[in-house]
C-alpha positions as CSV (number, residue, x, y, z in Angstrom):
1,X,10.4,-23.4,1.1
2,X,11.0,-20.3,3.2
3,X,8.5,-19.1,5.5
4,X,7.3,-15.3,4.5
5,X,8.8,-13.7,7.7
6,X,9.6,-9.7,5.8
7,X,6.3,-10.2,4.3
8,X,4.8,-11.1,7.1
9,X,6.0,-8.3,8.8
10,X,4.9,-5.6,6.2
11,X,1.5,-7.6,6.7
12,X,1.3,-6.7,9.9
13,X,1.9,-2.9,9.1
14,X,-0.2,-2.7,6.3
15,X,-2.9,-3.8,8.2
16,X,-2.8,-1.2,11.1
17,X,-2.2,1.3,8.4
18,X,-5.6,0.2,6.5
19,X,-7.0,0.2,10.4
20,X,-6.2,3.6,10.5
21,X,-7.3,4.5,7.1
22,X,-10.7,2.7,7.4
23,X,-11.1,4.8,11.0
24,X,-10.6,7.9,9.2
25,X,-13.3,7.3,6.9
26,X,-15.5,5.9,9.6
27,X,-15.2,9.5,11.3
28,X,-15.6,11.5,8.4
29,X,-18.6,9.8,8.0
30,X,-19.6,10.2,11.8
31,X,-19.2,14.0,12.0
32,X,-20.2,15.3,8.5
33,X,-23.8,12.3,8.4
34,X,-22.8,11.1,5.4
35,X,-24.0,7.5,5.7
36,X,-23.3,6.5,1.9
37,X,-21.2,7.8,-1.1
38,X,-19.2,11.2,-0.3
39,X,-22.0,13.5,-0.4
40,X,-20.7,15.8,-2.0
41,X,-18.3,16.4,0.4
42,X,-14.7,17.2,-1.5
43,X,-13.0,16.3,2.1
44,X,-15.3,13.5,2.6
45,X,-14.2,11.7,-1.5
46,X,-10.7,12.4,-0.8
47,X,-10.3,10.5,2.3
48,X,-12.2,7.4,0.9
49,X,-9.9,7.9,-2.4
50,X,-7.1,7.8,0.5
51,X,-8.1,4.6,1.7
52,X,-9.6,3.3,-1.5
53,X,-6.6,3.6,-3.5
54,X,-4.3,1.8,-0.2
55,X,-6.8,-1.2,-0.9
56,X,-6.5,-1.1,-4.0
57,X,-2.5,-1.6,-3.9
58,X,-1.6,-3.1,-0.9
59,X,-2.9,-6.8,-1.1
60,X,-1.7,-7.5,-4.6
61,X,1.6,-6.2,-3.2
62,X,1.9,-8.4,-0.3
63,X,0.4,-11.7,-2.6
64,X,3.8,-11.0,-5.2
65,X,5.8,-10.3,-1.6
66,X,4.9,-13.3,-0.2
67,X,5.5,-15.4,-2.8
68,X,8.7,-14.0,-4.0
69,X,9.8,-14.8,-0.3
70,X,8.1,-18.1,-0.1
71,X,9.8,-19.1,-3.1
72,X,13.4,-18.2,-1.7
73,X,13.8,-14.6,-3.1
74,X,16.7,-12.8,-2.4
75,X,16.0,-11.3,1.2
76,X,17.8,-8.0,0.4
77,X,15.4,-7.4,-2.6
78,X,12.2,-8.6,-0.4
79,X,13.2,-5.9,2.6
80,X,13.9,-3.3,0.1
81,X,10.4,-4.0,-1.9
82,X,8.7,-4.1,1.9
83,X,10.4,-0.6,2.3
84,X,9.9,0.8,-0.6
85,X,6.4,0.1,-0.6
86,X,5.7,0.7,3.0
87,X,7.6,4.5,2.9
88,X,6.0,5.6,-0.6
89,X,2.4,4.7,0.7
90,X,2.6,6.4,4.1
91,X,3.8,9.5,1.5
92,X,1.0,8.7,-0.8
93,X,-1.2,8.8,2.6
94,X,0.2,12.2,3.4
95,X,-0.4,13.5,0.6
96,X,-4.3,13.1,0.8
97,X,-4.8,13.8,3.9
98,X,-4.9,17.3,3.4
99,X,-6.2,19.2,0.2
100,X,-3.3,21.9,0.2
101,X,-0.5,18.8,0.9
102,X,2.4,19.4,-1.7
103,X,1.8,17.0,-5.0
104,X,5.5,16.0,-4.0
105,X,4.3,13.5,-1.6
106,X,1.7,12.2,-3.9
107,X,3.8,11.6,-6.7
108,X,6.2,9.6,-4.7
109,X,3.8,7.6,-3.6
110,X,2.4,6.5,-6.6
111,X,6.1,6.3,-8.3
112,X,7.0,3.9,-4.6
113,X,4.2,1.9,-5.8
114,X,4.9,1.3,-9.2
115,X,8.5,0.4,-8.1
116,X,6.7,-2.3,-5.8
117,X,4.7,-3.7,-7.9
118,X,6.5,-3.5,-11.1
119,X,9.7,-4.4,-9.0
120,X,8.1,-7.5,-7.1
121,X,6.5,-8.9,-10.5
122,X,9.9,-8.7,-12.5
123,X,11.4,-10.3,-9.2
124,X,9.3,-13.1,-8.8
125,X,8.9,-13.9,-12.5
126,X,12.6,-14.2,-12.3
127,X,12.9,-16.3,-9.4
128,X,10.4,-18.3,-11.1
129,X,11.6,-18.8,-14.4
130,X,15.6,-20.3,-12.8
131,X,13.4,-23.0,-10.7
132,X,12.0,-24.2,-14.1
């Protein structure tokens, strides 16, 4: 068994970047006294979709990581799922922190994504199925 040292790594990332999101929000919520909900506040929904939508990706993505690593994945494919993912959500990121950002950014974060996730899946069932 090989210990999840990429994974680990973009762990360690993820988290600041979700420290940074969740601070964001925190703020928002601080200046414009909106304790609950958005409030109506188009700025205020988009940054908690911001950080929403990062929780909503990021831990599945580092549970396949991590296991395709743990499980002897190829360390090439593990770094280059780590980057992928870590690049297109710091795009994704950009792209909602401001309401006139181009779509550009957005897109290519939720294409980076899919290629993470879809791409870690397929990886890991394969690294599965030839240990069986």
């Amino acid at each position: 068994m090989t210990l999840p040292i990429i994974a680990a790594l973009a762990a360690a990332f993820l988290a600041v970047m979700q420290v940074i999101l969740m601070v964001s929000v925190g703020n928002r919520r601080r200046m414009s006294e909106i304790s609950f909900g958005d409030g109506g506040d188009a700025d205020m929904l988009r940054i908690m979709r911001r950080h929403g939508n990062f929780v909503e990706n990021a831990p599945m993505f580092l549970i396949v990581l991590s296991l395709l690593e743990i499980l002897g994945g190829s360390q090439s494919i593990v770094l280059g799922l780590a980057a992928v993912f870590i690049v297109t959500r710091i795009s994704h990121a950009i792209a909602l922190s401001s309401a006139t950002s181009p779509t550009a950014f957005r897109a290519v974060g939720a294409l980076g994504t899919l290629i993470g996730l879809l791409g870690g899946a397929g990886a890991l069932a394969w690294q599965v199925s030839s240990m069986v």
